[in-house]
C-alpha positions as CSV (number, residue, x, y, z in Angstrom):
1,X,-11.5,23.6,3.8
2,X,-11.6,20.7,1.3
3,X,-13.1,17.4,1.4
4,X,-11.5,14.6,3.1
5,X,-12.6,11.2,2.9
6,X,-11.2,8.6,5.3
7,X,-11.8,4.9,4.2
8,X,-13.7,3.1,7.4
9,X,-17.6,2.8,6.7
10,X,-18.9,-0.4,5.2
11,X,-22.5,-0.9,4.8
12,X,-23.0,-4.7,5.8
13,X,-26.8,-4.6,4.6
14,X,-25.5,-4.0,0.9
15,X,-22.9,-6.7,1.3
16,X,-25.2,-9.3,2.9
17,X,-27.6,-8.7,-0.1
18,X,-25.3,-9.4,-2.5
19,X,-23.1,-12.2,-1.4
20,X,-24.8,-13.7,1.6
21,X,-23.5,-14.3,5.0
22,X,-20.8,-16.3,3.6
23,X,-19.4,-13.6,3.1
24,X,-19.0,-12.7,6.8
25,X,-16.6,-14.3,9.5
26,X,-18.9,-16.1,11.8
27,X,-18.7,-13.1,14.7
28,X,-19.8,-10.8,12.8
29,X,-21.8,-8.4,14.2
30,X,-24.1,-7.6,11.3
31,X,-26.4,-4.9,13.1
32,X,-23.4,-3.0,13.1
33,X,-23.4,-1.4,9.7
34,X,-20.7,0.9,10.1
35,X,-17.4,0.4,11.9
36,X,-13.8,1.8,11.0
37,X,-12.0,-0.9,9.0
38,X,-8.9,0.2,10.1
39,X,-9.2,0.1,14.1
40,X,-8.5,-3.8,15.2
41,X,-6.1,-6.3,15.8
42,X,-4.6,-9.5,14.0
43,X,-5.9,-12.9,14.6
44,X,-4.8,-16.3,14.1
45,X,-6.9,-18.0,11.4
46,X,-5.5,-21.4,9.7
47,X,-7.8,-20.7,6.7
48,X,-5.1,-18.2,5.5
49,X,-3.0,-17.7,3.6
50,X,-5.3,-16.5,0.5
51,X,-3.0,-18.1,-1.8
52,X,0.4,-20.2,-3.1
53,X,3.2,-19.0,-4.0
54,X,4.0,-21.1,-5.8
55,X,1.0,-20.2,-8.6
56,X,2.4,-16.8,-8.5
57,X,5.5,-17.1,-11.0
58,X,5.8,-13.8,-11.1
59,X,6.4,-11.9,-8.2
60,X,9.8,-10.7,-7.3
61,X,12.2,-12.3,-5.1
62,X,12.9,-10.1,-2.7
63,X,9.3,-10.9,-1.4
64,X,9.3,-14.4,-1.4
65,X,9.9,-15.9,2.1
66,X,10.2,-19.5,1.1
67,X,13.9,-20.2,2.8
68,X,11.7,-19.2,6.5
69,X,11.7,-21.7,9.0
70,X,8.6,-20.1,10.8
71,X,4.9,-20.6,8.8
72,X,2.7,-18.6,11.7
73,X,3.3,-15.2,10.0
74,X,0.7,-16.5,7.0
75,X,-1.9,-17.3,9.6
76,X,-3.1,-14.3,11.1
77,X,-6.3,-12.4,9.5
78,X,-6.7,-8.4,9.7
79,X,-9.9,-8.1,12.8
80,X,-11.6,-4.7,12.9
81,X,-13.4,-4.4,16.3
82,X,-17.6,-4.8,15.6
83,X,-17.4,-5.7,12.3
84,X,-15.6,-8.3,9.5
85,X,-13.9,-7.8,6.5
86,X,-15.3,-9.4,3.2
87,X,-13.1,-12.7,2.3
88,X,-11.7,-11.3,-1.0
89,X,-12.7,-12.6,-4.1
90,X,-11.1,-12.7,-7.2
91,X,-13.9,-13.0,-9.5
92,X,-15.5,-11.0,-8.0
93,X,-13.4,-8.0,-8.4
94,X,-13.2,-8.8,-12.1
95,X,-16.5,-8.4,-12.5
96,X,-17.2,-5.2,-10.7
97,X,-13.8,-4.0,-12.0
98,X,-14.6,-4.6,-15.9
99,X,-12.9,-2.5,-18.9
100,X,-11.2,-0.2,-16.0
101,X,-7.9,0.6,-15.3
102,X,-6.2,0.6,-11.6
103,X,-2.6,2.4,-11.5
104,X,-0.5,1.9,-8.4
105,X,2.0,4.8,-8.1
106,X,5.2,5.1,-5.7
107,X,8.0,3.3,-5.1
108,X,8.9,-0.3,-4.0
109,X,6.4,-0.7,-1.7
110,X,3.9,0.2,-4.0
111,X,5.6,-3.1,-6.1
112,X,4.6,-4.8,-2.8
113,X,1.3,-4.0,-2.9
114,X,0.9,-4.5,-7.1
115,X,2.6,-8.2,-7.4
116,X,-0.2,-9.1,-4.1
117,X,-3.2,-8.0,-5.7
118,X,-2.2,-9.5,-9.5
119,X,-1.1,-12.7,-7.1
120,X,-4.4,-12.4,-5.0
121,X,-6.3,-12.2,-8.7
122,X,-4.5,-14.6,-10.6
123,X,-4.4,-17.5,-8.0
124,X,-8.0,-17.4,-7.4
125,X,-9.0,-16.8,-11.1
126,X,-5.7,-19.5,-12.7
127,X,-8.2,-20.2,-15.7
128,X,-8.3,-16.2,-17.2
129,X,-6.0,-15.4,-19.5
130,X,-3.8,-12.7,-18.7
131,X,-0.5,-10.4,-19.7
132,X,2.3,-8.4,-18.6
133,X,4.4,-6.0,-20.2
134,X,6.6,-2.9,-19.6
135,X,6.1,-0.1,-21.9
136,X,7.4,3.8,-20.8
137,X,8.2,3.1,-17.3
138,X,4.8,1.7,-16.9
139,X,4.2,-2.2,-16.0
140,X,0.8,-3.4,-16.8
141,X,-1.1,-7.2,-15.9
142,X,-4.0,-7.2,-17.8
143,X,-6.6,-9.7,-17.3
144,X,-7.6,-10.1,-20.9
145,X,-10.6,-11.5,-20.2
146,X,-12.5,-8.8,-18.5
147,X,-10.2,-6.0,-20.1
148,X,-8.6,-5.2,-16.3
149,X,-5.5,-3.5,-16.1
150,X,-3.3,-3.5,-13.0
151,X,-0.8,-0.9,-13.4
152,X,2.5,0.1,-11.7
153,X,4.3,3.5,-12.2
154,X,7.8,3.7,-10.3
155,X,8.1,7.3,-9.1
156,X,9.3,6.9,-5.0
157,X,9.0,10.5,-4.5
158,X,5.9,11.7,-7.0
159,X,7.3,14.8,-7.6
160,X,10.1,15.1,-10.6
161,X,13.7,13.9,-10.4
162,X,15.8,15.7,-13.3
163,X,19.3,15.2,-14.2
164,X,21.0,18.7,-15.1
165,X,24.4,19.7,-15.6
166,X,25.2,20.8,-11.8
167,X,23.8,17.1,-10.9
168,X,20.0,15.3,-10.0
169,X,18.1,17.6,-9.0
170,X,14.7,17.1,-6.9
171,X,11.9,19.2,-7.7
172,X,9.5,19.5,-4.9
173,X,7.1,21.9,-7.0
174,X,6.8,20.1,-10.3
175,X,5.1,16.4,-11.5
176,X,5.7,16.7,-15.3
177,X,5.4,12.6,-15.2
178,X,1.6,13.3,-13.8
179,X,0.7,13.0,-17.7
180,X,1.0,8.9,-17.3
181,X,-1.4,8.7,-14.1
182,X,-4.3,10.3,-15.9
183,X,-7.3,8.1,-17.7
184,X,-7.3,6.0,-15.2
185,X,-10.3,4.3,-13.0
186,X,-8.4,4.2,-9.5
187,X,-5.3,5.7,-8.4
188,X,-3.3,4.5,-5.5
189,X,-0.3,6.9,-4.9
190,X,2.4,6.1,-2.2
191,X,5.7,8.1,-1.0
192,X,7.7,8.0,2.4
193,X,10.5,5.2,2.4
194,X,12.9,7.1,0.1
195,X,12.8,10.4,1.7
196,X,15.3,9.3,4.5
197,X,17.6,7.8,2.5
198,X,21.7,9.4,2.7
199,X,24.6,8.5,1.3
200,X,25.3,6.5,-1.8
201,X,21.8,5.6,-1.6
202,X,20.2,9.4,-1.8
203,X,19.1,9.4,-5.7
204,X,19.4,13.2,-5.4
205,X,22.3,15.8,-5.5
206,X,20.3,18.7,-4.8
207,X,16.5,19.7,-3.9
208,X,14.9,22.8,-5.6
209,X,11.7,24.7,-4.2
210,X,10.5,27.4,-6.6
211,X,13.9,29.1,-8.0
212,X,15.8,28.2,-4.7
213,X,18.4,25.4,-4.9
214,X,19.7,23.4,-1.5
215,X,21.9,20.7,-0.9
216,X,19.7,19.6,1.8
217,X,16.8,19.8,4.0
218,X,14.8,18.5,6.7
219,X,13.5,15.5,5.2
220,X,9.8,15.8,6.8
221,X,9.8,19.4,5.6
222,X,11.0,18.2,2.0
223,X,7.9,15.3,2.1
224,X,5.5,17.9,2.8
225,X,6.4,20.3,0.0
226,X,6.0,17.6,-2.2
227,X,2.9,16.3,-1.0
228,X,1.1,19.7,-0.9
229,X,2.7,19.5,-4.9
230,X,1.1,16.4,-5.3
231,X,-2.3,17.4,-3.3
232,X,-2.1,20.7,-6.1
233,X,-2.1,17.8,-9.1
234,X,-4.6,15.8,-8.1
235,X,-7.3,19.0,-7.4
236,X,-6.0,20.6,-10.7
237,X,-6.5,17.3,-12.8
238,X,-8.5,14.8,-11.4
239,X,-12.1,14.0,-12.4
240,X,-13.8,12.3,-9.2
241,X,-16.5,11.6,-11.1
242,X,-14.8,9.3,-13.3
243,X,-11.3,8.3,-10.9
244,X,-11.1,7.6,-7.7
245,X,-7.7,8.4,-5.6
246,X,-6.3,6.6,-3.1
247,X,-3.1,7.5,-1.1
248,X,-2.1,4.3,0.6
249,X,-0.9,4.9,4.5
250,X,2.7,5.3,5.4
251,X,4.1,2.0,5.5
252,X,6.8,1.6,8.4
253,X,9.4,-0.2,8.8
254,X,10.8,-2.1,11.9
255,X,14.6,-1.9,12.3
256,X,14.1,-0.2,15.9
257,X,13.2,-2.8,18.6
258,X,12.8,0.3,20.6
259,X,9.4,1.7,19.2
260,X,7.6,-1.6,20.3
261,X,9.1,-2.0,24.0
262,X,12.5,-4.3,22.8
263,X,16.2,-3.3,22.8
264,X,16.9,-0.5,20.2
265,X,19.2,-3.1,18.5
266,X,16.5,-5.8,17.9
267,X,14.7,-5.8,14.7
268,X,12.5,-8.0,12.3
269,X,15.1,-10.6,12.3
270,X,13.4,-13.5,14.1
271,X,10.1,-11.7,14.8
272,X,7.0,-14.8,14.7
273,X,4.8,-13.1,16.5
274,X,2.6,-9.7,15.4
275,X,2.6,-7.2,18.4
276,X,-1.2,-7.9,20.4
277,X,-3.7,-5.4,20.8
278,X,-4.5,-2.6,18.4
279,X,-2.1,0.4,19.4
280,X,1.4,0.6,18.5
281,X,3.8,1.3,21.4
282,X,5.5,3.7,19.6
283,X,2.8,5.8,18.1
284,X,2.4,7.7,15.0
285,X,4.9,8.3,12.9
286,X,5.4,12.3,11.8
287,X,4.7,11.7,7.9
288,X,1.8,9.7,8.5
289,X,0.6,12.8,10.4
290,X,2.1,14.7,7.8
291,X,-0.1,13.2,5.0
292,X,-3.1,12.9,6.6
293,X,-3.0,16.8,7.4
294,X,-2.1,17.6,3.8
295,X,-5.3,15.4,2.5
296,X,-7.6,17.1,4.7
297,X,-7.1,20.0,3.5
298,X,-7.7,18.8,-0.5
299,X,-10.7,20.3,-2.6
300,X,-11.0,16.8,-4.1
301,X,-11.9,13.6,-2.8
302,X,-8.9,11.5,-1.5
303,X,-9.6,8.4,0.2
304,X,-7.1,7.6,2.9
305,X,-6.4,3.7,2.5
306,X,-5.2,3.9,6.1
307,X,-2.5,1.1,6.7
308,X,0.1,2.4,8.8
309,X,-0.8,1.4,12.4
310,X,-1.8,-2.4,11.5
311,X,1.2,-2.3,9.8
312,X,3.2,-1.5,12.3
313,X,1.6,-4.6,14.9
314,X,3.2,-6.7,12.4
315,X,6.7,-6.6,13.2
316,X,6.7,-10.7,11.9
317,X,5.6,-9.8,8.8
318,X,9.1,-8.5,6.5
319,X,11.6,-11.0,4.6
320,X,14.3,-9.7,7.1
321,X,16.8,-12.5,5.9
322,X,15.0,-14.7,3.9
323,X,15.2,-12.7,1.0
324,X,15.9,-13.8,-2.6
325,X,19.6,-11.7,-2.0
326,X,20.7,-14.0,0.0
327,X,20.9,-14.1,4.0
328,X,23.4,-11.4,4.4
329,X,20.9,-8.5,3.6
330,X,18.0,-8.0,6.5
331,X,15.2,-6.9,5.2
332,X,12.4,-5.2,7.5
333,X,11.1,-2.5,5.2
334,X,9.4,-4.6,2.8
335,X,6.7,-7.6,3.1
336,X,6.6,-10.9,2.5
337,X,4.0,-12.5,0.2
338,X,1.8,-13.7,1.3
339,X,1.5,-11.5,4.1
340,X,0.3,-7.9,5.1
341,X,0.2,-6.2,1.7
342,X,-2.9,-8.7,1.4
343,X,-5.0,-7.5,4.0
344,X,-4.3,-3.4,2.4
345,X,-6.0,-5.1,-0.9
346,X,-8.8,-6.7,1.2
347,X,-8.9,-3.3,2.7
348,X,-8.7,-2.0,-0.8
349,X,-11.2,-4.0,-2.1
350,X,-14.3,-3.5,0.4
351,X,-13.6,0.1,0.4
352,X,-14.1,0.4,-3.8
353,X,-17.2,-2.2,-3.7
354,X,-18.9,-1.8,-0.4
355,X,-18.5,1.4,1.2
């Protein structure tokens, strides 16, 4: 069986050494130097949010929240239980991130979590020149004064969509667009919200496995095909001693009041609140299951950047109507910013530097 790694341990002696305890939340229980980052609960703290807005140009408007009438959602701060997350830094990730590259790669949620970190970067470090550009389906922000590269790749599924003359076809067995992810420092990858899509909004006519072609298939039986394609591409072409790869959690949605203990027919719309406690009435959900059992089972290293479950506590956290396409689309698959895509950097962030 292959290597697994599952983000989690931090070793506060290192981080005290290095940054002071500044660095650290006031309860922080510093004897305790290894703790899962993942397993906590969400806290009110009025020194957040990490940054304006309004100094991130930039980001897209379908994560803007501005139009909200509620401010609470910006306030709360991600608690693991027994030990604190490091207050993120911007310059300080510069420095420890120089001349390397860091390529986000998955669909809009990846977007999410890109425009947060460039936002998170570029608010607390306004005086560094920087640029952005599009070039072969790849968008790159590139702090030009430390030669850091924040890159997206758009591919929702990671495995190959290819038009042919019988229609798009989905490849489960093939990543020919892997050649664009390589030569990078980190790799984030990301893949689950467009697997359930039907209808108009499907992007594929028909789904091939091997020489077999089908109109359909069970979606969570699709995901893990691909995934276990994926899993093949990393162990086949991955350095670990020169990349690191990241699979970012299964980020949920909530359009079902019924998985936290509300009418089926409430959602995110009017949610101010994040759900207390640190389980999610509902549970797991089957791909996260999914993945993690397909990354355990990986001859390379693949570090688990474990979101889903505080995700899914913050059922205040999406645009819902306050989008920038106007207040007859609800939103509650994607994230305001500032919001939750900040704490997966901060999660992000102590698990490259001080694990």
């Amino acid at each position: 069986m292959g290597s697994f790694t599952k983000i989690g341990l931090l070793f506060f002696s290192l981080l005290i050494q290095i940054h002071g305890s500044d660095s650290f939340h006031k309860e922080a229980n510093i004897e305790n130097r290894e703790c899962d980052l993942f397993d906590g609960s969400w806290v009110y703290d009025d020194s957040y949010p990490l940054y304006e807005i309004s100094k991130c140009h930039f980001l897209e408007k379908q994560f803007e929240c501005l139009g909200r009438p509620d401010k609470n959602y910006l306030k709360y701060r991600w608690q693991p239980h027994g030990c604190n997350l490091p207050r993120f830094n911007g310059e300080d990730f510069l420095r420890r991130f120089k001349g390397k590259s860091l390529m986000f790669v998955g669909d809009s949620l990846s977007l999410n979590q890109w425009q947060s970190l460039t936002c998170m970067i570029h608010s607390s470090m306004p005086h560094i020149m920087h640029i952005s550009h599009t070039d072969k389906g790849l968008s790159t922000f590139t702090f030009t004064g430390y030669d850091v590269k924040l890159i997206l790749s758009r591919n929702a599924f990671l495995v190959d969509i290819v038009d042919e003359p019988i229609g798009r076809v989905l490849k489960l067995d093939s990543i020919e667009e892997g050649k664009l992810w390589k030569g990078n420092d980190v790799l984030i990858f990301n893949s689950w919200h467009w697997w359930l899509h039907t209808g108009r909004k499907q992007p594929w006519d028909f789904i091939q496995v091997g020489k077999h072609l089908y109109k359909d298939m069970d979606r969570l039986v699709a995901y893990n095909i691909a995934l276990k394609t994926w899993a093949k591409w990393v162990d086949d072409n991955v350095d670990s001693a020169k990349t690191k790869v990241f699979f970012q959690g299964v980020s949920p949605d909530h359009a079902n009041g019924s998985k936290w203990g509300a009418p089926a027919s409430t959602s995110c719309v009017g949610q101010k609140l994040p759900i207390s406690g640190s389980k999610f009435p509902g549970g797991p959900l089957p791909a996260e299951l999914t993945l993690e059992k397909v990354t355990r089972n990986m001859s390379k290293p693949v570090n688990l950047l474990n979101i889903t479950t505080l995700s899914q506590l913050r059922k205040d956290g999406h645009p819902s109507i306050y989008t920038g396409h106007g207040s007859h689309f609800s939103d509650c698959s994607h994230w305001c910013l500032p919001g939750v895509p900040d704490t997966w950097n901060i999660l992000l962030y102590a698990s490259l530097f001080y694990n």
